[in-house]
N, C-alpha and C positions, 0 to 999 in steps of 0.2 A: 200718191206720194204725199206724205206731211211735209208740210213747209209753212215755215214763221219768218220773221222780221230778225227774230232772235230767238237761238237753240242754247237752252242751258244745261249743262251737264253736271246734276246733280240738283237734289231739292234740298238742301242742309242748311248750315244757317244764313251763309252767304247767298246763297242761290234761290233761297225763299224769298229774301229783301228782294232781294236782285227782278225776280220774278214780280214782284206787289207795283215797284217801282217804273219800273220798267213798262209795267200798263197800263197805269195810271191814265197814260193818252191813249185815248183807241185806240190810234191809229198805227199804232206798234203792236203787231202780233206778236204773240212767245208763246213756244214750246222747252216744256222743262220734264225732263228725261232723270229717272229714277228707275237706280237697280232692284231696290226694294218695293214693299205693297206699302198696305194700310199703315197707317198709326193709330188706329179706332180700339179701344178697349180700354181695360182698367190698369195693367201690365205697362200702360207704357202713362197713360191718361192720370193715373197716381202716385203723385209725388213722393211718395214714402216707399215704391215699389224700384225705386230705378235701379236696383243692383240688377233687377231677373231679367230686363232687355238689352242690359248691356252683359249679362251670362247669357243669353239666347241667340242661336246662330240665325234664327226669324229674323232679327231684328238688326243683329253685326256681325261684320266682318270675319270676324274671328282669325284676323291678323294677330302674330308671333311676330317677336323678334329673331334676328339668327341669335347664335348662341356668342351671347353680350364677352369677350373679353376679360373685361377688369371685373366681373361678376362670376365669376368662376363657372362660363361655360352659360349660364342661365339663358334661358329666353322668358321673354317679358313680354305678358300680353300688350295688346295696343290694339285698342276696341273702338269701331269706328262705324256709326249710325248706316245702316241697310237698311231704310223704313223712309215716308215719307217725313220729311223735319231735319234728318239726317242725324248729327250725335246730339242736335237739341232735341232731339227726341227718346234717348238715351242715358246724357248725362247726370250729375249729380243736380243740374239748377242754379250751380252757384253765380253769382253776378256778380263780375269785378272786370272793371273797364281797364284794368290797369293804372300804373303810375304816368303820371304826367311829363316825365323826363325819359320814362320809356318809348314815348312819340318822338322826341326830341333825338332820340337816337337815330330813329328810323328816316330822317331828315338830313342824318350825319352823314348816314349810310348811302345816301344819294337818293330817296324817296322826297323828291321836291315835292314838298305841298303836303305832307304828312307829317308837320309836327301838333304838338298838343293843342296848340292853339285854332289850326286848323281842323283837326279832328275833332275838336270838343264840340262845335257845332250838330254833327253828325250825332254823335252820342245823345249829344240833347234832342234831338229828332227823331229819335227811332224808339226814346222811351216815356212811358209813363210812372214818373216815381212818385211811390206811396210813402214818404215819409224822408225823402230826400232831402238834402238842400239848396235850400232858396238861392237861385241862381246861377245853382250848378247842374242842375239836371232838370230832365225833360218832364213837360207835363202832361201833353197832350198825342203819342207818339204812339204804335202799333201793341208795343213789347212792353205789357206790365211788369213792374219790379218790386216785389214786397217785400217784406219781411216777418218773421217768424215772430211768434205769441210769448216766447220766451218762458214760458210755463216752467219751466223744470231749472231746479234752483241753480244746478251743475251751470247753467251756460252766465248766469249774473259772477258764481265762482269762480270763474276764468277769467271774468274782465276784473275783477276786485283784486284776485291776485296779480295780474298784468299790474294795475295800479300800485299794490303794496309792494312789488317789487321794483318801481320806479319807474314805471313807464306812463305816457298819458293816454287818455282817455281821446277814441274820434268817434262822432255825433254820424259823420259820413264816410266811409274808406273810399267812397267814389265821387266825391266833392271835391273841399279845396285839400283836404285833406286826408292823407292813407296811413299815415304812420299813426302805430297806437291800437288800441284795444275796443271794441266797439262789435254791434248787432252785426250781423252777416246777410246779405241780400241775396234774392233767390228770384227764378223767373217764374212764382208760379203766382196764378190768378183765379180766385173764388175757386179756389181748391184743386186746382188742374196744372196739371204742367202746361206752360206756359211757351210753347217751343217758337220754332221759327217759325211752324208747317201752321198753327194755330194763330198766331199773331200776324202772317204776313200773308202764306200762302192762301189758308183756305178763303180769307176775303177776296183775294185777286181772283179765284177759280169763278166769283159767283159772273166775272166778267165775258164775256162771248168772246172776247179776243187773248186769251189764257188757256192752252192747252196743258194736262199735265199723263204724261204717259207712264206708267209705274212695269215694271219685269223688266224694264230693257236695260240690257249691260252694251253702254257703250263702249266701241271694239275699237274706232278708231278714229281719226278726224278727218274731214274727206275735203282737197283741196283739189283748185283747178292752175296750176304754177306753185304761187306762192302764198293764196288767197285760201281761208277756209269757206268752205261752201256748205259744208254739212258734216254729218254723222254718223256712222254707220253703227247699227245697233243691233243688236238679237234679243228677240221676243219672241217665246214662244216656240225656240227653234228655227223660226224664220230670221233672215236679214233683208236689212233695207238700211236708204239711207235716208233722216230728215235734213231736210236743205234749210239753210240757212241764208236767208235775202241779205243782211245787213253783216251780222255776227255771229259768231259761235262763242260762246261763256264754257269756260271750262270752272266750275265749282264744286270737285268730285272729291279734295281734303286733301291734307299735304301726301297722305298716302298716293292715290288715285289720280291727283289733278298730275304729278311727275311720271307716274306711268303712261297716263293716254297720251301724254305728251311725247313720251319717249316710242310706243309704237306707233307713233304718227310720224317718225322721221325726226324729232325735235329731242337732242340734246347731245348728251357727248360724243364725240363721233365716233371711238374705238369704240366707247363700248355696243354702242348701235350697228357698228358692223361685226362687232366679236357676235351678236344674238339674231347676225342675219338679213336686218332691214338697213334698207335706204336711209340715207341722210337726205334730209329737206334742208335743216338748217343746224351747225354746230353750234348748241350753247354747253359748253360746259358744265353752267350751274344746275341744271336740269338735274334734280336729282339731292342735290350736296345741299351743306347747310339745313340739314335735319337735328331739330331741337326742342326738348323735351324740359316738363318737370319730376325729377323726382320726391318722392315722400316717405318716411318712415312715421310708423305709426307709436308716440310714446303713450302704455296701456299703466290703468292704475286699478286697483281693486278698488270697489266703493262701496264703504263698510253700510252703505243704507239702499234699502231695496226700492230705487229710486230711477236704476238705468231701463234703457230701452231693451238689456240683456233677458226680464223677464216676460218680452213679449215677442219672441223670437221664435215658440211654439205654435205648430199648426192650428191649435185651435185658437191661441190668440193671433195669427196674422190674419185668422178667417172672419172673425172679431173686428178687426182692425177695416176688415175692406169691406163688410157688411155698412159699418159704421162711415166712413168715407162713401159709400152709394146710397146710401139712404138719406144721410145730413149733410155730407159735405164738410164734415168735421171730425175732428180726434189723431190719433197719431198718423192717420193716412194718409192729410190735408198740410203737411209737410215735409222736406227734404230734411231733417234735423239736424240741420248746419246752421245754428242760430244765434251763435258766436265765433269771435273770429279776432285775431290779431296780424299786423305786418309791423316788424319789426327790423331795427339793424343788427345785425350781428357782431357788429363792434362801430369802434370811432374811426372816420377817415369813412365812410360809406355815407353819399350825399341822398341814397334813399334809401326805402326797406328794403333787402335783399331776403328776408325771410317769411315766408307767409306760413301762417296756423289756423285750421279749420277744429273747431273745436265740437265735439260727439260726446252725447252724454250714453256713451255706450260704447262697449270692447267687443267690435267688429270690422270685419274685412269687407272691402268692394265684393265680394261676391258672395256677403251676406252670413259665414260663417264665423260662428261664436268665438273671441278669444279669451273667452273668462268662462271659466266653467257657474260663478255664481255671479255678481253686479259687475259692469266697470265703467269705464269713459277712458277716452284717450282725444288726443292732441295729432292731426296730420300736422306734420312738417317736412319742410325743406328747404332745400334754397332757391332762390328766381331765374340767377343768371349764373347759371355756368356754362363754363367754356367749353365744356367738350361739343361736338359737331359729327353727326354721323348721315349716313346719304339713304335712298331707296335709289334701288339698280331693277332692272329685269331677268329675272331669270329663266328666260327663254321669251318667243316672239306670240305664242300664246295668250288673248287677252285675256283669259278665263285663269291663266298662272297665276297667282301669288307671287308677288315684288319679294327679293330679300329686302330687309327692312332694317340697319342697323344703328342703332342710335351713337354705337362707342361709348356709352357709361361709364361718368367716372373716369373717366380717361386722362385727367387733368389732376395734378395734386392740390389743387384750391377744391377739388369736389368734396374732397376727404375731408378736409380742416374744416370749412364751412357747414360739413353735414354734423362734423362732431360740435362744433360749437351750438349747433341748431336744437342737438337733443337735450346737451347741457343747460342751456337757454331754457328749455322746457320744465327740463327737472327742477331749474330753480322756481318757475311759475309753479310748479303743483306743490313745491313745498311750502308754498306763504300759508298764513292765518286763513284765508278765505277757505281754504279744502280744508282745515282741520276736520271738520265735520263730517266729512266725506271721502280723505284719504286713508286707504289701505298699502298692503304692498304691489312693489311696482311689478307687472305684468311683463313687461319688455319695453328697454330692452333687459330689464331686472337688473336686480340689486348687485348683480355679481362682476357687469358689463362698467366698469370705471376707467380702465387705461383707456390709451389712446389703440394700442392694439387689440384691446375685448373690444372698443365699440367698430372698428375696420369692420372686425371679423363678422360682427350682425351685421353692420352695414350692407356688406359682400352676398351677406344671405338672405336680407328682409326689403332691400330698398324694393320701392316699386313703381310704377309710372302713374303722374297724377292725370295722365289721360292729356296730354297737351301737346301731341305733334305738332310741329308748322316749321317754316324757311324754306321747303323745299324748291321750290320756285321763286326765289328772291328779287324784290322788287328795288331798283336801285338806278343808276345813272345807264341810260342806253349805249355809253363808253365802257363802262364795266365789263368785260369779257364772263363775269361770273353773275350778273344780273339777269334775271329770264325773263321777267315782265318791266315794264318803263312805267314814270309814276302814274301814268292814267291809265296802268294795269294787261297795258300792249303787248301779246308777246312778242319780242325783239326775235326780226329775221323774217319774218312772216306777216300777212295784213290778215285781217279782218278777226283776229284772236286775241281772247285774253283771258286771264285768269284772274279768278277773284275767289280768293278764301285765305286759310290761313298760313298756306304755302309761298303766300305772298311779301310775309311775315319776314323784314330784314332781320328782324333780333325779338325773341323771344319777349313779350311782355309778363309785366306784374302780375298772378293770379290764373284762373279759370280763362279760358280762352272764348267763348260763346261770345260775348260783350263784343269783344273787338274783333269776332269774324264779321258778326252783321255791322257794326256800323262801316269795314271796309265793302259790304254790300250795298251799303247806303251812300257810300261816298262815290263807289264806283257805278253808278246810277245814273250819277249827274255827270262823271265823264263821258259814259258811252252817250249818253243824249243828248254832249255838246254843251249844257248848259255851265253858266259861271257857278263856280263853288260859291257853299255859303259862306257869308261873311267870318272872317277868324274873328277868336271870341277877343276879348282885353282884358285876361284874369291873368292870375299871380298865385299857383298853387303854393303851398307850405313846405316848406324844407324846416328841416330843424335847424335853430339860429346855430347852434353848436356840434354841429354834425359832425365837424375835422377833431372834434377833442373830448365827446360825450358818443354814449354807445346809446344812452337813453334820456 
């Protein structure tokens, strides 16, 4: 029989820290259990490849939405890392810690001990920044943070126009300052993606007290009262269970971590007896408070043959990754997100509520062409919207698929904010800076001006910037809708907790990576008792005129 100190369920971003840290003492065994195999190859290993392991059922989930509501019927993927690394082995790379009043929320929310100040320590810990700023980020830390060459004129053109259109200029979006136009940061290092599984796990394996088991689909959590004791896993067709001496970590993603929970006895009661199983423990929140970002992509023709559009042929992607394994360099040796803005969407908003990834190139996440000759386009959307939607079981099967529904849009601030965001856009691409390089607009096109042409694309193009989390909401152990307590406990039960980004009270600023692991990293130092690090004494930047200025 396997047995650890500590059984972690799931190797992803949380769960990799989790793992590193965690053995740092010998004298703490762990066992970290993954559904998926390898992360070994160029497919996942090359930064410029991450659309094809997040289109690969190898590699993900290949979770669906039900069919969305206010999106007329649609289901919307939601892609979630099956490999070891988890979705940082997957994702785009992009690196954004969030905003600094987004912590500040999470503290409102009954998360004692998790505002910015507290958590900026963490942040600085777990990274190594290549060009960050002095004082605000990490230097000597697992998880390198780079940034792109900027080579190609398109990504200097978006920050120039951000500028001519009246916005400022930030040196760092994950410093003291986010608002504003500036480089975009990415996790990769000497040419490689830079995941969890690479930064955190694979040093911790070279340890004798770090086991990592990869095929096994944990089926359920296996308690003795009210105490988890282990895990019960299939591998290979076989079941068994790994026992857990101290604790069981559940870090399986907002998706996953509210499932195992839920066939393990742990959450709403009806619906836990409407699909058959026992109640251990009624939380309600198990499940709800699922929150996403969405993006529309604004596409522009680019009258010079200068986008990534003309290397998108098999004999240039062959090209492309000959050149990445030989050198270590060329379009391979980047995620080509190398500019970047957050922005407010009007006056009376005390932060960005808008982020923009900027592509010198008219493509889709799943790598198909939207410009039959050159383009570039602008991800946008908004950060904080209200809509809330849950993951339920649909049946007592662990091997089923969770229905999965976000509620899209569900809110009329989704609508107004989404129209103002493309608006916002279109005005950035019309400044002096793209004269050079502006054609006509791809989408949502010239024709999309009312408030009801843009709904209607909306309705048909939005799509998910890949950022599940809340399901598992971390908050006040009084909270009836709280599932985990701030050192990450699940409430109702001992020896359990969750850590990933299901833990997540309110949705953060950006890409979600950054603030899965530093909650890996903070919650390290809970399970092993130790005092948190010291809260920092900084003063992040708000714009002086934010109630009366939009920029």
């Amino acid at each position: 029989m396997r047995e650890a100190d500590f059984v972690i369920i799931g190797a992803g971003s949380a769960g990799c820290a989790l793992a590193c840290r965690l053995s740092e003492d010998r004298r703490n065994s762990v066992i970290v259990l993954e559904y998926g195999g390898s992360d070994a190859g160029p497919l996942i290993q090359m930064p410029a490849a991450f659309s094809i392991p997040m289109n690969t059922s190898v590699y993900d989930w290949g979770f669906k939405t039900a069919p969305e509501p206010h999106l007329a019927g649609r289901q919307i993927a939601c892609p979630r890392g099956k490999v070891v690394g988890g979705s940082s082995s997957i994702n785009g790379m992009v690196y954004v810690r969030g905003h600094a009043a987004d912590f500040d929320l999470w503290e409102e929310a009954g998360a004692t001990g998790w505002d910015y100040r507290q958590v900026l320590p963490y942040f600085q810990r777990m990274e190594t920044s290549h060009g960050g700023e002095e004082g605000w980020r990490g230097r000597s830390g697992p998880l390198h943070v780079t940034r792109g060459k900027l080579a190609n004129p398109l990504y200097s053109a978006f920050v120039e126009a951000g500028v001519e259109a009246g916005y400022a200029r930030t040196a760092d979006y994950n410093g003291s300052r986010q608002e504003g136009f500036g480089p975009m940061e990415m996790t990769v290092w000497r040419a490689r993606r830079w995941s969890a599984a690479n930064a955190y796990l694979k040093p911790a394996l070279r340890r004798r007290n770090v086991e990592l088991v990869t095929r096994a689909l944990a089926e359920q959590i296996v308690f003795e009262g009210k105490r988890a004791v282990g895990v019960r896993i299939r591998q290979g067709g076989k079941i068994e269970t790994v026992r857990a001496r101290r604790e069981v970590i559940l870090a399986a993603s907002a998706v996953n971590s509210p499932k195992l929970l839920m066939l393990s006895g742990i959450g709403p009661a009806a619906h836990l007896k409407d699909m058959g199983l026992d109640v251990l423990a009624d939380r309600a929140g198990v499940g709800g408070n699922l929150q996403d970002h969405l993006e529309v992509y604004v596409q522009q023709v680019c009258t010079q043959p200068i986008t990534l559009n003309a290397r998108l042929g098999l004999l240039a992607r062959a090209q492309i990754g000959l050149q990445w394994l030989t050198t270590g360099s060329g379009d391979g040796a980047t995620n080509h997100f190398e500019s970047c803005a957050f922005i407010r969407s009007r006056a009376g908003i005390a932060w960005p509520d808008l982020q923009m990834h900027f592509l010198p190139g008219a493509i889709r996440y799943d790598g198909k062409a939207a410009a039959t000759s050159h383009g570039f386009q602008v991800h946008v959307g908004p950060m904080r919207s209200k809509s809330r939607g849950h993951v339920r079981l649909t049946g007592p099967d662990p091997g089923t698929a969770p229905e999965i529904r976000f509620n899209y849009m569900s809110e009329p601030e989704d609508w107004s904010e989404f129209r103002a965001a493309i608006r916002l856009t279109r005005e950035i691409i019309a400044q002096p800076a793209f004269d050079p390089y502006r054609g006509p607009e791809i989408a949502p096109g010239e024709a999309a001006q009312s408030d009801d042409a843009l709904n209607d694309f909306l309705r048909d193009n939005v799509e998910s910037a890949y950022h599940p989390c809340g399901t598992c909401r971390m908050g006040d152990p009084d909270d009836p809708l709280s599932v985990v307590d701030p050192e990450c406990r699940v409430i109702g039960v001992e020896a359990l907790r969750v850590v990933d980004s299901s833990i997540f009270p309110e949705i953060t600023n950006g890409n979600l990576n950054a603030p899965s692991i530093m909650v890996g990293e903070k919650a390290s130092d809970h399970i092993l008792g130790r005092d948190p690090l010291p809260a920092a004494n900084v003063e992040p930047w708000f714009h002086p005129q934010w109630q009366t200025e939009q920029r």
